[in-house]
N, C-alpha and C positions, 0 to 999 in steps of 0.2 A: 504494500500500500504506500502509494507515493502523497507524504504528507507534504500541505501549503501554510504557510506562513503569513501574514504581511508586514511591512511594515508602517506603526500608526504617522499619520498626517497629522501638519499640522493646521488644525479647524480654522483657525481665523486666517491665517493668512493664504488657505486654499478658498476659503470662500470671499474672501476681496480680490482674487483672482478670475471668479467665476462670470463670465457674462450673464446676461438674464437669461437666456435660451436654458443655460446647461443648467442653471438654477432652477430652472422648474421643467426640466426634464428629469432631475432626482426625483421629484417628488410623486413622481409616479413608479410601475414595477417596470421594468422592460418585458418580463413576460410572466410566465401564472405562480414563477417558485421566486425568482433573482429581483432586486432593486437594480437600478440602471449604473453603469461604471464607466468614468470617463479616464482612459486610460494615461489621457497629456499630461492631466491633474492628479496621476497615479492614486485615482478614484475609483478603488473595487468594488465587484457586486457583494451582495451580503444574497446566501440562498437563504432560505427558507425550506421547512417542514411541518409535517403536521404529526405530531400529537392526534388526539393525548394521551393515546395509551403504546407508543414507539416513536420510533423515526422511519415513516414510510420510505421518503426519497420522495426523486423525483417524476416517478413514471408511474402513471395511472394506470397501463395496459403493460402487462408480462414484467411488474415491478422487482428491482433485487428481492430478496427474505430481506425479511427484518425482525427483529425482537418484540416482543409482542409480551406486555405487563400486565395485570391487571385492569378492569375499566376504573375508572374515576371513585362508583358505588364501592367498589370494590376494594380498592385504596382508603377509601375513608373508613372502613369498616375494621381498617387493623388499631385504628386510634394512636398510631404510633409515628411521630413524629421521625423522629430518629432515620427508622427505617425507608420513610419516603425521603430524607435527606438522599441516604444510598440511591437510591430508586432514582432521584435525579441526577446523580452521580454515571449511575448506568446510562440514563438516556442521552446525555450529553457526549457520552464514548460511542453511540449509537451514532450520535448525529455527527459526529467526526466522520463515522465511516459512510455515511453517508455523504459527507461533504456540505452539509448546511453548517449555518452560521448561529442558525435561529431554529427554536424548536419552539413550536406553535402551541403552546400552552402554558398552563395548565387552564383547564376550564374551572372556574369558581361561581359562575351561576348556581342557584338556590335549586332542588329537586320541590321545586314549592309543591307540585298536586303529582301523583302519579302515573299518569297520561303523558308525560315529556319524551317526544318520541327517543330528546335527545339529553334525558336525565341519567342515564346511566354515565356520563362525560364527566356528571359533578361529583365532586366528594360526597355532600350532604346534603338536607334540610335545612340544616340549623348553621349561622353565617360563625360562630365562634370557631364552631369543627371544622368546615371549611379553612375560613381564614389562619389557622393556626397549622392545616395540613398542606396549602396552598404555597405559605410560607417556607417551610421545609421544603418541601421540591422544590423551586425555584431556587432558593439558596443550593442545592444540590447541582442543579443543571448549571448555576453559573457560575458554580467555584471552578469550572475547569476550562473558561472561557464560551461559553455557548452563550446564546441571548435567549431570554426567556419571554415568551409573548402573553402575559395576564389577559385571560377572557371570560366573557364579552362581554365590555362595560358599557351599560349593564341591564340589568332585570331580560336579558333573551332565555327566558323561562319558559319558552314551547315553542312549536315549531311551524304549527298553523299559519300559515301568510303574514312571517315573522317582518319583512322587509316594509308594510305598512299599518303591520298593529300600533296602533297608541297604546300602551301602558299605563293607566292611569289610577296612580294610589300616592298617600296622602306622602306628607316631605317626613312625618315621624317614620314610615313604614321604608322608604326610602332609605334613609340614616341608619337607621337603627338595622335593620334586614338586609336590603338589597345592595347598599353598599358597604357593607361591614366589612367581610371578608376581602373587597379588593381594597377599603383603607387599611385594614390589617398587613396585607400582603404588600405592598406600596410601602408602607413606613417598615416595617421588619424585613423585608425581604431586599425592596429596592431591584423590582423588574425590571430589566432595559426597554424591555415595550408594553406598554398597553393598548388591548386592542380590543375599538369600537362595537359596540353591536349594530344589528340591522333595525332592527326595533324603534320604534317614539316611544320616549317616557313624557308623560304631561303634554302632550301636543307637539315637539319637537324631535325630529331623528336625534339621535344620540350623536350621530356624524358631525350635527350640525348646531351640538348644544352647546354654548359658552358658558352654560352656567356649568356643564357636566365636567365638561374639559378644560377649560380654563381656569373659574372661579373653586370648582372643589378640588379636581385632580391636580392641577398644578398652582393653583396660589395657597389654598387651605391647606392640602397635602405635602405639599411639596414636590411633586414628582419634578423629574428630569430628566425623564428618559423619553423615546419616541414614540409616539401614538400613529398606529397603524391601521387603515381602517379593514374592516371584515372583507373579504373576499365577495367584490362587487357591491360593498355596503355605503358607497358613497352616491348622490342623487343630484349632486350639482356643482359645479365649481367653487362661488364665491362663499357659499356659506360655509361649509365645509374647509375649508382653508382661514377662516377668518373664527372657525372655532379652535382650529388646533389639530385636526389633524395633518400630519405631516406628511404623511406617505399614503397615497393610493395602490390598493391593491385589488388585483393583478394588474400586470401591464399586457400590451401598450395601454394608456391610460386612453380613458372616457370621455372624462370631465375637466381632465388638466393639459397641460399641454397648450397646443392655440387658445383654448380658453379663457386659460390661465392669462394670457397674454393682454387679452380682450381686456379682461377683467382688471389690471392695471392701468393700461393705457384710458381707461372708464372713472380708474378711481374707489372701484369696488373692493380691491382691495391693492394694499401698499404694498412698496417692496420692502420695506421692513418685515410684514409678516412674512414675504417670500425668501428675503433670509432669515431670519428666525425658524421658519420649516424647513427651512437649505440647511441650517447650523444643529440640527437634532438627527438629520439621516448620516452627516458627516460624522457628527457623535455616534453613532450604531458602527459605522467602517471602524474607526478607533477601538468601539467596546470590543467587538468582534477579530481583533486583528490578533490577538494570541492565539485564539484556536485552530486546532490541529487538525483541521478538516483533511480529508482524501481528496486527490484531483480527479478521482473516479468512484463511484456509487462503487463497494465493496461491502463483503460478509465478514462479522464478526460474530463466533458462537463458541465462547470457550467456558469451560466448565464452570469456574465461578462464575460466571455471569447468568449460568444454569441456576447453580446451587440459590444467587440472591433472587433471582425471577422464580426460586421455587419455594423461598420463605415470603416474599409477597404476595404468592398465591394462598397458599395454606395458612398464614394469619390472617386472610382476609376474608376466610368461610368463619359461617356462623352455625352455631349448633344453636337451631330453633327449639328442639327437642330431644328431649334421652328419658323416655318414661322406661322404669325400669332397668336405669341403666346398660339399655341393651346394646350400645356403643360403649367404647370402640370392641372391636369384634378381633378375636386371636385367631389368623388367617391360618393356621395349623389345625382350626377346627374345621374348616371349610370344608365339606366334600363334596356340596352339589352346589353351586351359585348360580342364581339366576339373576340377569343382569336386561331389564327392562326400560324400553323406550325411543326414542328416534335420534336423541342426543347422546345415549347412553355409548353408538359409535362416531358420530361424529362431534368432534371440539370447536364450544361454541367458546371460542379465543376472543372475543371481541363484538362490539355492535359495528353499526354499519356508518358511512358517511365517511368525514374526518377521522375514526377512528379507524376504518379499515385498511388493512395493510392484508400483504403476503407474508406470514409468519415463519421462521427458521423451519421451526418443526410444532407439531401440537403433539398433545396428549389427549386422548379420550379418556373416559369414565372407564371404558370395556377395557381398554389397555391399561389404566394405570390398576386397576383393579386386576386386572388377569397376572400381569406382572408382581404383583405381589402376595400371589397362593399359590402351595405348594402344587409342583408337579402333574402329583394324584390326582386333583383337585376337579372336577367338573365344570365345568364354567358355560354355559348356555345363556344366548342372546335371543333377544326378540321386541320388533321396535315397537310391535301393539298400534301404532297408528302414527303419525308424520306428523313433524310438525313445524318442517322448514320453509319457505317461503320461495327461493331458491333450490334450484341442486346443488349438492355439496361441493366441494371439489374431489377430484381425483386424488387418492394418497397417494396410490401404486406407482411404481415406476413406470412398468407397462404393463401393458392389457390386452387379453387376448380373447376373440370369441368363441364359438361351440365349436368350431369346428378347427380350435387351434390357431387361427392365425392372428397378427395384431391388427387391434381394432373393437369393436363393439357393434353390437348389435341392438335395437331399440326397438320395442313391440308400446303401442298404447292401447287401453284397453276399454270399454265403458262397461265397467261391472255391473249389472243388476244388483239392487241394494238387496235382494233376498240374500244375495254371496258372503256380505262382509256385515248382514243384521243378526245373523248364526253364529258366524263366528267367532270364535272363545280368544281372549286376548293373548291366553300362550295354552299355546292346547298340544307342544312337544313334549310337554314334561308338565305331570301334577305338582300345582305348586307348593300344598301343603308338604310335599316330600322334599323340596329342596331345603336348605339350609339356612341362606340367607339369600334375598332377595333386595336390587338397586333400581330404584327407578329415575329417571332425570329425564329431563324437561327445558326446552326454552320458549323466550318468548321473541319473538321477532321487535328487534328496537335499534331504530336509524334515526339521521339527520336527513331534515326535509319535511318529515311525515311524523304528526303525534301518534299514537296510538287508541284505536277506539277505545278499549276496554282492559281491566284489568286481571281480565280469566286469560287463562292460558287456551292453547290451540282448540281448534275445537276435537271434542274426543276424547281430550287428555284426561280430564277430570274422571270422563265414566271409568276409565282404564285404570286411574289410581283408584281407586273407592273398589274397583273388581276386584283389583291385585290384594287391597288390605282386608278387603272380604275372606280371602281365598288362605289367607296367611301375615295374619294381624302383625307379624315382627318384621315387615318389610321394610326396608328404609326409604325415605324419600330423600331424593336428594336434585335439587331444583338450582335452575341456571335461571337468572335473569338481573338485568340491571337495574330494573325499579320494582316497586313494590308490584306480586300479584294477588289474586286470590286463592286460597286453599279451604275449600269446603270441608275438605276432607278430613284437616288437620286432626277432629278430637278422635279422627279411629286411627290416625298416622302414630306409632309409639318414637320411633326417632324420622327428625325432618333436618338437615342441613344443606343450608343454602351457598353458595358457592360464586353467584354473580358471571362474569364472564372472565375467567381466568388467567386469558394470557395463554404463553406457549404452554404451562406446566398445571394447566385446569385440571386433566385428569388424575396425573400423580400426587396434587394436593392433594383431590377428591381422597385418592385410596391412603394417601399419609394420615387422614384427620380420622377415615373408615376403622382404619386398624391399629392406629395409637403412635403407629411412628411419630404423630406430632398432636399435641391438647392443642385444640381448638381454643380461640382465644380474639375472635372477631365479636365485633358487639355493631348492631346494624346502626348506622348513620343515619338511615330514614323510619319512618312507623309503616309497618304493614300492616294495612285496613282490613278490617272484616269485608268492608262493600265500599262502592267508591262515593255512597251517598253521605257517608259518615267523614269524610273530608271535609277540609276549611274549601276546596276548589269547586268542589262539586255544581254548584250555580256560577261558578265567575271563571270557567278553564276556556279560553274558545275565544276567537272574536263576535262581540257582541254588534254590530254596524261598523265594524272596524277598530271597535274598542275593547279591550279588557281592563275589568274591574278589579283589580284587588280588593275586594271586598272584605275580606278576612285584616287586611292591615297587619298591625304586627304579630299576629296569631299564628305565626308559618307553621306547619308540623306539628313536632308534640306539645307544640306553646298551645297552640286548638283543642288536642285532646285532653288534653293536661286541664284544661279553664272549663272547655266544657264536660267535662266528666264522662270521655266515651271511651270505651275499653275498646285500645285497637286488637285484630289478631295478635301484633307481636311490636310491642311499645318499642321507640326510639330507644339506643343504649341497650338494648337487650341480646343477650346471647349466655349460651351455657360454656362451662368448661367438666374438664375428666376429673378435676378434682376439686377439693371446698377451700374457699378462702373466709377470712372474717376480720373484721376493723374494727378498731378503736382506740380510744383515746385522743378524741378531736379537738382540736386547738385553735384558737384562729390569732393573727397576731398582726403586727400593720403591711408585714410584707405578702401576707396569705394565709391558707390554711393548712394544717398539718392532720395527715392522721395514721394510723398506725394498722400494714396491712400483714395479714399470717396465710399463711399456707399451710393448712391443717389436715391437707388431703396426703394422698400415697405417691402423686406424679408429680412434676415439676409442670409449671405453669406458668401465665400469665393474668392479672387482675387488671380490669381499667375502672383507676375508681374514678371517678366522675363527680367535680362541684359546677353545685346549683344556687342563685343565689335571689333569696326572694324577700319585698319588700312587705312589710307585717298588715300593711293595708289588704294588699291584695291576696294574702292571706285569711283575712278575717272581715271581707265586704266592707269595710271602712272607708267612707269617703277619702278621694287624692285629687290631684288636679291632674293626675291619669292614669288609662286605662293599661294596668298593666299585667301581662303573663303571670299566671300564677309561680311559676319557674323558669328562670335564666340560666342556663347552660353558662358559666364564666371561666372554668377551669378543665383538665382532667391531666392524669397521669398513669402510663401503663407499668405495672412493676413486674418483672419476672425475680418468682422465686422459686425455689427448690422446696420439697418438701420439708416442714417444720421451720423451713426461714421464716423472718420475718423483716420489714423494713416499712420506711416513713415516706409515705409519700406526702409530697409538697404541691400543691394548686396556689400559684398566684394570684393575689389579690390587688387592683388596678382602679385606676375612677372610673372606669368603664364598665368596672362590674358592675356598680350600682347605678348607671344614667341609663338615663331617656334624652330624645331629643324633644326640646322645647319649641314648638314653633313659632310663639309670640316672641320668645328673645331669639330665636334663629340660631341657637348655640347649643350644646351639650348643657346639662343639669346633673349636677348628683344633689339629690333632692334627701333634705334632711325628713328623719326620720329610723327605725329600726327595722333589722334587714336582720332576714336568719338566713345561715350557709347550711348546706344540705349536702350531706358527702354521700351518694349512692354509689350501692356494688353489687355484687350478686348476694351479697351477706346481708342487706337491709339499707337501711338510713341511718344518718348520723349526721344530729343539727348541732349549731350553734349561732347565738345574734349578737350580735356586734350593732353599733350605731353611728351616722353620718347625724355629727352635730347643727351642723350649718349647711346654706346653701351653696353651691360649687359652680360657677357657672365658665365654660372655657369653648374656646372653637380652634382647630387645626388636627395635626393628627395624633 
């Protein structure tokens, strides 16, 4: 691999050298991946990729392999900061070999309802988990020089005829929610780009809002790094450039260019702002000029980079269930396994869109599962019913038809429904006689298209309710990036969920199955019983071209939590193989302390979780606002060994306790008494603490 270098320019006096022509021909892409490079002015391109769960490249048709991580859900779900540090670590080595400059993420949009065709991208629900795991990765991808692209700012929370929905919810819900996590990520992290959405918030594209882009992200916040807009997400010259964005993408450009030109010699907009956006793309050639890119799209798949894509698979499953401890399972006992469903052979690596790549290699469920029982062992497949949207691809090398030669052969067929209303969903083998029994499942989830509903394929459901009929100790084990339904759940004895895995989906699967590794993911989003019982349920869609936030700051379990509805499987929930328990809770001015044990037989992990709630809305007592019964403000994952024990520490911040104020347009930490609330899998554990006086501050 032939690595490039550059060497950094210098900004000011390359751009006092620039005519106006070449000055606003940066400011567009020159083509769908690269920024434009003016060679006199030893003015490089910067490529581009996408995220967010690899580094694709650059070829949409017969693309190199690439690494393939977990999705977004999927990543939030390990609660572990740390480890996504690594994770962007990897991706940024990825992007080398691919030869970008810039890696197209991380997505930090909210999973507000579960219909977001393209919610499996986010980490979370909730903007703290988010902003605190958004953080990490980006510090990860830019320690080894790569540029990190924060997105989409902000609230591109579905996918519906995203490019002309208005957004329309209140400036508290805004603050507080929807921009939480990119001012978190922005002040701790320090992204080199941020980048636009397609979306109007309050009546204005985002492309083209000054308040968004200029007055919050760069004068309140501070940013200083370049704003890029969404791929095709800009609608017109003048405004657009006189908000702040700096680069149009893709090239050749739309809207800039002669335009642009018009647009001056008019007065619409100055050449100051056209250097000022000349002097931000020039800063990105500079950020970008240490990394070690390839001069050629190249593979890289060497075993630890196996080993860490296969500990962010497997801390990012969640054990919904283990009634009767019937997990994990000692593959020594196995002698008949039946291994049920349509996913169960194919690896569902990834959602569709932005996230889609060509993967090194996958794992299925049937492989990593077959792979790790003995010999003897019986192992029988059967997919019971389909439920991919697509045909899969080809694993094989080659292929050959009946009659031996390479190639394939393709019969279609219109069954009469008498064929397939008979028949029994595994009728090779009685299932009560097998041993243990897998089933899995996905649910088809892309960019472009929400999702109708939140049942799985059609069929699937009858199939699992047969199979748990037929041999109550079956395990479910389910693929998907946002919340679905499971009817079935109260006759399911173990359910673990799994999300979209990345190259190494199935060998988690069979690591968490059979104990090689305690489960230790706790879900980022609430799975609903019905999708009626969401904050979205009336306000997901465009409404005349509008959506309502209706809900406000109520996103996720703030909704369930205030209104009292028992989802299927609450925010923060997940089991492990062994028991932990806390105490001795402290709170002091720099946070909260408390004391976590490992009381179980296996080595573990615990994410204990502070919440932090103001005593009004606690106890229905008038406030001058309406607020979540519980605040998510902290968490900390602790792994310990059997009979360890150790302290974990949750920071405490003026952030934990505000709201934002819309009469004074500022942040508030609002006096009054506030209990901290440390949850684990062991229970609750409060303590209250008091903000004497009023606090009132704006920045970041």
């Amino acid at each position: 691999m032939h690595i490039l270098q550059r060497q950094p320019i210098d900004v000011e006096s390359t751009l006092a050298s620039l005519t106006l022509a070449e000055k606003i021909s940066l400011l567009s892409g020159s083509d769908f991946w690269h920024s434009q490079a003016i060679p006199s002015h030893a003015i490089s391109s910067v490529k581009c990729t996408d995220g967010p769960n690899g580094a694709r490249g650059g070829r949409f048709f017969n693309p190199v392999p690439a690494l393939c991580i977990p999705c977004g859900t999927g990543l939030g779900a390990t609660w572990n900061p740390d480890l996504l540090y690594s994770a962007g670590q990897l991706l940024s080595r990825e992007c080398d070999a691919k030869g970008a400059h810039v890696w197209l993420g991380p997505t930090v949009n909210l999973v507000r309802g579960p219909l977001n065709g393209r919610g499996f991208e986010s980490f979370s629900e909730d903007p703290h988990l988010s902003g605190v795991l958004a953080t990490a990765i980006i510090r990860g991808v830019q320690s080894r020089g790569t540029a990190a692209a924060l997105k989409h700012f902000v609230a591109n929370d579905q996918e519906t005829a995203k490019m002309s929905t208005d957004i329309c919810m209140s400036e508290r819900a805004l603050r507080e929610v929807y921009l939480k996590p990119f001012q978190m990520a922005v002040r701790d992290a320090k992204p080199k780009i941020v980048m636009s959405s397609y979306n109007k918030v309050n009546g204005i594209h985002v492309s083209e809002s000054k308040k968004l882009l200029k007055d919050i992200l760069r004068s309140e916040w501070g940013f200083d790094g370049l704003v890029m807009s969404d791929w095709y997400g800009t609608y017109g010259c003048t405004d657009a450039l006189n908000a702040g964005v700096d680069i149009e993408m893709p090239g050749p450009s739309r809207h800039r260019a002669d335009k642009a030109l018009v647009a001056i010699i008019s007065g619409k907009v100055s050449r100051k702002t056209i250097d000022d956006r000349t002097r931000k793309v020039l800063e990105l050639v500079n950020a970008t000029a240490s990394a070690r890119v390839s001069t050629k799209e190249s593979i890289r798949d060497s075993p630890e980079d196996r080993a860490l894509n296969r500990r962010l698979a497997t801390e990012s499953i969640v054990l919904l269930k283990n009634s009767d401890n019937i997990l994990p399972i000692n593959p020594e006992e196995c002698e008949d396994v039946a291994i049920i469903g349509p996913n169960s052979k194919l690896a569902a690596a990834c959602g569709g869109g932005s996230a889609n790549l060509r993967p090194y290699y996958t794992s299925s469920v049937f492989r990593g599962i077959s792979d790790q029982l003995p010999s003897n062992a019986k192992v029988h497949f059967e997919p019971g019913v389909f439920g991919h949207v697509l045909l899969p691809y080809f694993t094989a090398d080659h292929v050959m038809d009946e009659n031996g030669r390479p190639g394939v052969s393709i019969s279609f067929f219109n069954e009469p429904e008498s064929a397939w209303q008979t028949r029994k969903p595994f009728d090779q083998q009685s299932i009560p006689d097998t041993t243990y029994q897998l089933m899995d499942y996905d649910h088809p989830e892309k960019e472009g298209k929400d999702r109708d509903a939140m049942s799985l394929p059609p069929h699937v459901d009858y199939l699992v309710t047969a199979v748990l009929e037929a041999q109550p100790n079956a395990i479910v084990v389910t693929q998907a990036g946002n919340p679905i339904e499971m009817p079935w759940r109260h006759a399911a004895k173990a359910i673990l969920h799994s999300w979209y895995g990345g190259n190494e989906a199935g060998n988690a699967v069979a690591d968490v199955v059979f104990g090689k590794v305690n489960p230790s993911g706790k879900l980022p989003i609430t799975f609903l019983n019905r999708l009626q019982d969401g904050p979205t349920f009336l306000s997901f869609g465009s409404d005349n071209g509008r959506i309502y936030y209706s809900e406000d700051v109520f996103v996720g379990h703030r909704w369930f939590d205030s209104r009292g509805i028992e989802p299927a499987f609450e925010f923060g929930h997940g089991l492990s193989y062994t028991i932990f328990s806390t105490s001795n809770i402290r709170v002091a001015e720099d946070g909260v302390r408390v004391d976590v044990k490992n009381t179980g037989r296996m080595a573990g992990a615990e994410v204990v979780m502070l919440y932090v709630s103001h005593d009004a809305a606690k106890s229905g007592q008038k406030s001058r606002f309406h607020r979540p019964l519980r605040t998510l403000v902290g968490f900390q994952k602790v792994f310990l060994e059997p009979g360890q024990e150790a302290t974990a520490f949750m920071a405490l911040d003026k952030y934990s306790t505000a709201v934002w104020g819309e009469t004074a347009d500022s942040w508030l930490c609002e006096t009054g008494t506030y209990t901290a609330s440390v949850r684990s899998s062991s229970g609750n554990l409060e303590v209250s603490f008091k903000v004497e006086k009023d606090i009132y501050w704006s920045g970041a």
